[in-house]
C-alpha positions in Angstrom: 96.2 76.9 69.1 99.4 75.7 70.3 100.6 77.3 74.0 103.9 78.9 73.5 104.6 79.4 77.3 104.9 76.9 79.4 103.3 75.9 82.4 105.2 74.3 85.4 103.3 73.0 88.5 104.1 71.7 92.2 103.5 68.2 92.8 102.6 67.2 96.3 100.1 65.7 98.2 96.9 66.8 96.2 98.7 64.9 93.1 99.4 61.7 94.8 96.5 60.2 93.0 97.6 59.1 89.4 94.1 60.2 88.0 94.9 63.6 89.2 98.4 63.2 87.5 96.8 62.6 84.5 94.2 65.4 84.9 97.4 68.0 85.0 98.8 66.1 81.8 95.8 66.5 79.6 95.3 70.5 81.0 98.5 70.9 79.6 101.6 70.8 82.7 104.6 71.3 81.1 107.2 70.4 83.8 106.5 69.3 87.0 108.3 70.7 90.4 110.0 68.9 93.5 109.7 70.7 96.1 112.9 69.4 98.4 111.9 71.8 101.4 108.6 68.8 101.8 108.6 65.1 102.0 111.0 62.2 101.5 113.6 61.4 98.5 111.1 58.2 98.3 108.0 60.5 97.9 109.7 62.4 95.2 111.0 59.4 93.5 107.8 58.5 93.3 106.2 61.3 91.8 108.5 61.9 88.9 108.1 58.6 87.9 104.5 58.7 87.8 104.5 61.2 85.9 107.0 60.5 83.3 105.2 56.9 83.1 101.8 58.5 82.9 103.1 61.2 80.4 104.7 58.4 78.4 101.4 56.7 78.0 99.9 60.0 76.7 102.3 60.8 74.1 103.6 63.6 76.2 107.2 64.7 77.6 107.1 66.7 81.2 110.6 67.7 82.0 111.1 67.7 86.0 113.1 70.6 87.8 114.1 69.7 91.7 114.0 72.5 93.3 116.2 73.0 96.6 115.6 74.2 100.1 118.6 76.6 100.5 119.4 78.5 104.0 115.8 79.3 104.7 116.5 81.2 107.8 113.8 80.6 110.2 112.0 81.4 113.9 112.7 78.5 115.9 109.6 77.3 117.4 106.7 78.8 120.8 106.0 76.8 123.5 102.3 77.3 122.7 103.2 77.4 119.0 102.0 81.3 117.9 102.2 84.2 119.6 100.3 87.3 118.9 102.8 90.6 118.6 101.1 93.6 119.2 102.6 97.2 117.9 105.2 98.6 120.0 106.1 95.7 121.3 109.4 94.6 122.7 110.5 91.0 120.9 113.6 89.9 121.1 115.3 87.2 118.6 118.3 85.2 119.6 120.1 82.5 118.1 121.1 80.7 121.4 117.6 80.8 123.1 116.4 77.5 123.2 114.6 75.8 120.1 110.8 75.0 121.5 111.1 77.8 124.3 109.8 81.0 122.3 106.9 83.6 123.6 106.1 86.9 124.0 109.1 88.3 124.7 111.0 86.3 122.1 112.0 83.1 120.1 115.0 81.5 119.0 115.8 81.4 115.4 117.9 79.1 113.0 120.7 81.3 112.2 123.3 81.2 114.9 125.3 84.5 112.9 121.8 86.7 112.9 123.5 88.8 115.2 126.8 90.3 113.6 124.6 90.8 110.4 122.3 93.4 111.8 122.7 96.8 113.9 120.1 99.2 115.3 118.1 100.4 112.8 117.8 97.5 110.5 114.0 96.3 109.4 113.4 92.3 109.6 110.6 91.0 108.1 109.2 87.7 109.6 106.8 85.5 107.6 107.0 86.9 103.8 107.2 90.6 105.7 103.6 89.8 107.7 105.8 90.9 111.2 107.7 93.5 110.9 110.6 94.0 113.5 112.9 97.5 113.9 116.4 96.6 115.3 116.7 98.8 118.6 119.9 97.2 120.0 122.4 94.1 119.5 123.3 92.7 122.9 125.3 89.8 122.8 123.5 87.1 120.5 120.0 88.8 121.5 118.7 91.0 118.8 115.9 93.1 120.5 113.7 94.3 118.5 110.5 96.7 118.1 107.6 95.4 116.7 106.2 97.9 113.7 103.2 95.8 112.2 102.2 93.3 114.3 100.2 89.8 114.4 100.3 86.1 114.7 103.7 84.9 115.0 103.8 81.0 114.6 106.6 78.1 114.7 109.8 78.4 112.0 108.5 81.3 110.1 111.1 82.9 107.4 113.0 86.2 107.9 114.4 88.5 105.6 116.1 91.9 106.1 114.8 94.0 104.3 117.6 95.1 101.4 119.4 92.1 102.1 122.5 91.5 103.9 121.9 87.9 105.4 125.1 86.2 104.4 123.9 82.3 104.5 126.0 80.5 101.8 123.4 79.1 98.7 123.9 75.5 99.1 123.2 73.5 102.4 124.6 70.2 103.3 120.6 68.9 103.1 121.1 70.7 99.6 124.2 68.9 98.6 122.6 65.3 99.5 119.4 66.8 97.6 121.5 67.9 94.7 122.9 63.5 94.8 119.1 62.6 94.6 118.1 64.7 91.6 121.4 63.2 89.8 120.0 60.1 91.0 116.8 60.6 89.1 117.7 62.4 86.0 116.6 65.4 86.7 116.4 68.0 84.0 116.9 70.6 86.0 117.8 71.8 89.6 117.0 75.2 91.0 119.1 76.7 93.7 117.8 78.7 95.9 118.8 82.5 97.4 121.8 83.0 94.8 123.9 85.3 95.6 126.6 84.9 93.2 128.0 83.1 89.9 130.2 81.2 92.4 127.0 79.6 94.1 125.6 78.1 90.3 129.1 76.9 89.4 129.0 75.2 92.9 125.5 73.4 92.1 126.5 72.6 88.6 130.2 70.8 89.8 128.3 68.9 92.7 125.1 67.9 90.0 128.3 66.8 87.4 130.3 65.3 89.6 126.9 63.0 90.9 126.4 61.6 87.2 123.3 64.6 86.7 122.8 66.1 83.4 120.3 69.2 83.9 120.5 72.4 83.7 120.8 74.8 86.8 118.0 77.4 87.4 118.9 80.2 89.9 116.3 81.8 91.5 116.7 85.2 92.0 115.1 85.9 95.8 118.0 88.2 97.2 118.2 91.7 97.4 122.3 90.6 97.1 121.9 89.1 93.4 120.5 92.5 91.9 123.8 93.6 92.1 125.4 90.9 90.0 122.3 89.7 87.9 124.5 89.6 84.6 126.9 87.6 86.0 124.1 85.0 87.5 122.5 84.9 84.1 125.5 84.2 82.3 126.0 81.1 84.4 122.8 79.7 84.8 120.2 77.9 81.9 117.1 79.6 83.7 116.8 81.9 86.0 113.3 82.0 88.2 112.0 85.4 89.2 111.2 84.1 92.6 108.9 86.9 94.0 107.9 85.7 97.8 111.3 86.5 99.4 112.7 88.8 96.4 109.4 91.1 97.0 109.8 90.9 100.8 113.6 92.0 100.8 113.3 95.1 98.0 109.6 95.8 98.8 106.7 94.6 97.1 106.4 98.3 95.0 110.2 97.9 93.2 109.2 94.1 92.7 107.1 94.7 89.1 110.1 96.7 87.2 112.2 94.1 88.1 110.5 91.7 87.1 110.1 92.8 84.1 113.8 93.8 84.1 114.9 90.1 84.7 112.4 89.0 81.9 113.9 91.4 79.3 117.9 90.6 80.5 117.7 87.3 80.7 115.8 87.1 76.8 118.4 89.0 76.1 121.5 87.1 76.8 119.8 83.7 75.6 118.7 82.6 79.2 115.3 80.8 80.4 113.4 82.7 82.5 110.3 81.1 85.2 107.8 83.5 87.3 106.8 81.8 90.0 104.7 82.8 93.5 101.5 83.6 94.1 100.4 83.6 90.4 97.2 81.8 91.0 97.0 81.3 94.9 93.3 82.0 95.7 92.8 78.9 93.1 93.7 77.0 96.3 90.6 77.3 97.5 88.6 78.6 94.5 87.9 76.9 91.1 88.6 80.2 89.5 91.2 82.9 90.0 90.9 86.2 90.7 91.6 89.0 88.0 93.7 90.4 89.8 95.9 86.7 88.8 94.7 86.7 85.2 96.6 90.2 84.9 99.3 89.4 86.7 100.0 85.7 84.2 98.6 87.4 81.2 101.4 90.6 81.9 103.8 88.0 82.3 103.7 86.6 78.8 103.5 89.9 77.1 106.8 90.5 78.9 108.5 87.2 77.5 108.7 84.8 80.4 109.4 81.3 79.4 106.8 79.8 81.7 104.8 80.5 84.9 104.6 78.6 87.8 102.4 77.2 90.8 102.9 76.0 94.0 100.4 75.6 96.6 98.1 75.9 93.8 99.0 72.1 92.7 100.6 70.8 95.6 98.6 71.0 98.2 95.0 72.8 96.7 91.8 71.8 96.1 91.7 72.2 92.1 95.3 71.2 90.5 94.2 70.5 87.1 91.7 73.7 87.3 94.7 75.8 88.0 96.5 74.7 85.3 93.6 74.8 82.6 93.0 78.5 83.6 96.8 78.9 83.3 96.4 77.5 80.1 93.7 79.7 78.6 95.1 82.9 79.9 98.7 82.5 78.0 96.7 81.6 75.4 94.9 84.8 75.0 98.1 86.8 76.4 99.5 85.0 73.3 97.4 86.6 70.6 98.7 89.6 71.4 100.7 91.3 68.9 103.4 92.8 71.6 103.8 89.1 72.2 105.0 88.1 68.5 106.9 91.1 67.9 111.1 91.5 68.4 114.0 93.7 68.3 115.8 90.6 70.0 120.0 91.1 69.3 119.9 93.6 66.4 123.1 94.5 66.6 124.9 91.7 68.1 127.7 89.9 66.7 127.4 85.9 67.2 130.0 83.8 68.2 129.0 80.6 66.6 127.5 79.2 63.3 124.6 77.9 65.2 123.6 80.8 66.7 123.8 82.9 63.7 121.6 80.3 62.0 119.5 80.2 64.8 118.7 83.8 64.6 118.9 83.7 60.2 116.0 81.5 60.8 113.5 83.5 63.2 114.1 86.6 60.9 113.2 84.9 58.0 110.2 82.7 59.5 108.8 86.5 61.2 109.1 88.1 57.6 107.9 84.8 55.3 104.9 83.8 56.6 106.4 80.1 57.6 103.9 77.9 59.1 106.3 75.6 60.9 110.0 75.3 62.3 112.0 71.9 62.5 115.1 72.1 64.1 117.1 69.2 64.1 119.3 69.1 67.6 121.5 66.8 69.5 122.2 69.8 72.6 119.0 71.3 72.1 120.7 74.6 71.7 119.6 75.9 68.3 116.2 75.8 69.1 116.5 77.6 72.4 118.0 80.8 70.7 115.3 80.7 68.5 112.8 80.7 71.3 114.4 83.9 72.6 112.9 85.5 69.6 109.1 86.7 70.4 107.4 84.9 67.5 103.9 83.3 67.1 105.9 80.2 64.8 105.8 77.1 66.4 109.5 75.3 67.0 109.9 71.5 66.9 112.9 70.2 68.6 113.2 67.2 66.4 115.6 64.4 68.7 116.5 61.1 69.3 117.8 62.2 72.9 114.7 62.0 75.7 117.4 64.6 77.3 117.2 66.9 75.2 113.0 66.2 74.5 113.1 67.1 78.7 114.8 70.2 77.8 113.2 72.0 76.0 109.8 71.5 77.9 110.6 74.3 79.4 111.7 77.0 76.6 109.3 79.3 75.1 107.3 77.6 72.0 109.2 75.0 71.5 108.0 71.7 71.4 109.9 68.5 71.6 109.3 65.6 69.1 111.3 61.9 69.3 113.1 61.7 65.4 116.1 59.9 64.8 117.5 60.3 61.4 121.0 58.6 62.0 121.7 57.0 58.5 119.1 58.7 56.6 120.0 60.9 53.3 119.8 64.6 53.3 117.2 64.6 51.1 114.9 61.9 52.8 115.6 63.3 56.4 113.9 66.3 54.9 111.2 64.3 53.6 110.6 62.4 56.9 110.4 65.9 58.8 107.5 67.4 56.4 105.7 64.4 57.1 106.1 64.3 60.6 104.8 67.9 60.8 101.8 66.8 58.3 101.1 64.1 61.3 101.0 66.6 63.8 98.7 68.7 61.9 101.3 71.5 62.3 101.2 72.1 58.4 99.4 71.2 55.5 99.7 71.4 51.6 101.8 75.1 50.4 103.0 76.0 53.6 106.8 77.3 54.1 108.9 75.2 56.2 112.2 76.0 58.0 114.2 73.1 58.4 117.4 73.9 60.6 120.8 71.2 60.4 123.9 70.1 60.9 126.1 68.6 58.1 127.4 66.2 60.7 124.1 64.1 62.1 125.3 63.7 65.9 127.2 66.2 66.5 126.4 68.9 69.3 126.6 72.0 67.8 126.9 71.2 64.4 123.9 72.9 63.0 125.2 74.7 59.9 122.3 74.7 57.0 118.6 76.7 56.8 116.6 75.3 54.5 113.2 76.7 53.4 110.6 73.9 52.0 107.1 74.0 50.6 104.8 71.2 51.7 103.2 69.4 49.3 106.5 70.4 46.6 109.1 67.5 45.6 112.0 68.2 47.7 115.2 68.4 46.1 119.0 66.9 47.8 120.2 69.5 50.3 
């Protein structure tokens, strides 16, 4: 059974070693992460190579998505590096206190405008909402707080206010340069992190263009701030990640489910990627097995229609990275053979704009109510067969192209899977030939099943895809 969602892991230290790089290829890792907030542009230039070498040499292709820092707005650091804040504490947070200086009575922090963003009776939430701080007063730069759940404090922990309302721009200068070295490597995509606006992906997409970079930009959605123009993000992004550390932290963990689910839903519906990420399988860390507490929480993320799931820590830094991703593996599987997940009332009463998204959608209709086997879409852009993955289906979709873009691509979208063909100079009628046969190799069909074969008149041409055609194998096929 062929995985329809797709699985992207961390890379990091515990995947330095190339037989653990190809461990995560055979368990089945989709696309692989760079995580720009750890190590050196030479580190990551490592790793994706590795990996697109090692997946080369397997038959496989792993897209990579560089994913950036942003304005993490941080504590500055103790002088005995933790403190522990006890309830009803005073603590005091000020952005002109110096850096290594912080201790009971308070730390400096990263954010030198903390101060004119917050008045007395604001919550802050320090470390992923583990501190939590009640704004008594603003004096000067000092923000003095109360402490209302207390603990270990240690050095540059996040903060958040809770509901949003930190105003840091999106993009960083250590961003920008980061944004250069994706470019630099091909990267097929580039998250930005803590969107706040359109303005911030058209920002990331000009500075990726303008660098020589082809990928598409994922926004991750981690601010109470981009609720309130979601549509607007998703318009302008290719993916969207539900990013639910700091999104859960800033609207609360119990309003972080329905939107999730919310986010999966919109962004299906207006022909946008979508990636859950955090905390999916964390104990697997430490522990060759997750919890099932995680296996809901991936398995309800399928049945909702996420694209693919992600881990962090998990494969980065943990003790079992292929693990994780095998018992990734088998739990969308199962999620999978779920009838809610092959079922759609995607866009029933939508116009389309363009011939190759009405084909697109011609196609998924007729494949859910023929009994097809197999769909071969013939792309240049990769577009056609993303609108068909927006459509819940149990149908596998082959992105048949010569581009190793566009076979990067789609490694991310929803049960499609990408396939080197090159039929430049071919007839109609033996390009048609040559894709039943390259299913037939695949094992993807066999002898009287119905194929849809998706084209453009015009071989090369973005956007071109004009012509459904429905084959049987194992029937002559005739021109057209």
């Amino acid at each position: 059974m062929l995985r329809r969602t797709k699985i992207v892991a961390t890379l990091g230290p515990a995947t330095d070693d190339p037989k653990v790089i190809d461990e995560i290829i055979a368990a089945g890792v989709d696309v692989v992460r760079l995580n720009m907030s750890h190590g050196s542009h030479e580190d990551h230039a490592r790793r994706a190579e590795t990996v697109r070498n090692r997946a080369r040499a397997s038959g496989r292709q792993v897209g990579v998505l560089a994913d950036m820092q942003g304005p993490k707005i941080r504590t500055a650091r103790f002088k005995d590096d933790f403190v522990m804040l006890e309830e009803g504490a005073q603590f005091t947070l000020d952005a002109t206190m110096d850096a290594t200086s912080g201790d009971i009575n308070g730390v400096g922090v990263t954010y030198p405008t903390l101060h004119e963003e917050v008045s007395r009776g604001d919550t802050l939430l320090l470390n992923d909402g583990h501190i939590v701080l009640w704004v008594e007063e603003v004096e000067g730069t000092a923000v003095r707080c109360k402490v209302t759940v207390g603990g270990k404090l240690s050095n540059n922990k996040g903060i958040n206010k809770l509901g949003g309302g930190l105003s840091a721009p999106a993009l960083t200068d250590k961003d920008r340069e980061d944004i250069k070295f994706a470019a630099s490597i091909e990267a097929d995509y580039v998250a930005v992190s803590f969107v706040v606006s359109p303005d911030d992906v058209h920002e990331a997409r000009k500075l990726l263009r303008e660098a020589g970079g082809h990928g598409g930009i994922v926004s991750k959605i981690e601010r109470a701030e981009a609720l309130e123009c979601i549509d607007e993000i998703i318009e302008a992004s290719d993916v969207i990640m539900v990013a639910r550390g700091d999104l859960g932290v800033e609207i609360g963990d119990a309003e972080l489910p329905a939107v999730q689910k919310d986010l999966i839903s919109k962004a299906r519906q207006m022909n946008c990627v979508v990636i859950t990420a955090t905390q999916m399988m964390e104990s697997m860390i430490t522990s060759p097995i997750p919890t099932r507490a995680e296996v809901f929480d991936v398995a309800n993320a399928v049945l909702d229609g996420t694209d693919a799931v992600m881990l962090s820590a998990e494969t980065a830094a943990g003790n079992y990275p292929a693990k994780a991703i095998a018992a990734m593996d088998r739990v969308c599987k199962e999620a999978e053979k779920q009838a809610a997940s092959r079922r759609s009332d995607h866009r029933l009463h939508t116009v389309f704009g363009r011939i190759d998204e009405a084909i697109a959608m011609a196609t998924m209709y007729t494949a859910n109510h023929l009994g097809v086997a197999a769909i071969a879409s013939l792309t240049e852009s990769g577009s056609t067969a993303k609108w068909m993955s927006r459509i819940s289906s149990g149908i596998p979709i082959y992105a048949l192209t010569p581009h190793v873009a566009t076979r990067r691509k789609v490694t991310l979208f929803r049960g499609v899977y990408p396939v080197s063909f090159d039929v430049e100079g071919v007839g109609t009628q033996q390009a048609n030939v040559e894709v039943i046969e390259e299913l037939q190799r695949r094992g993807a069909v066999r002898d009287d099943d119905l194929v849809i074969i998706t084209k453009g008149d015009l071989t090369g041409q973005s956007g071109g895809t004009n012509v459904m055609k429905i084959l049987r194998v194992g029937e002559h096929i005739l021109p057209g």
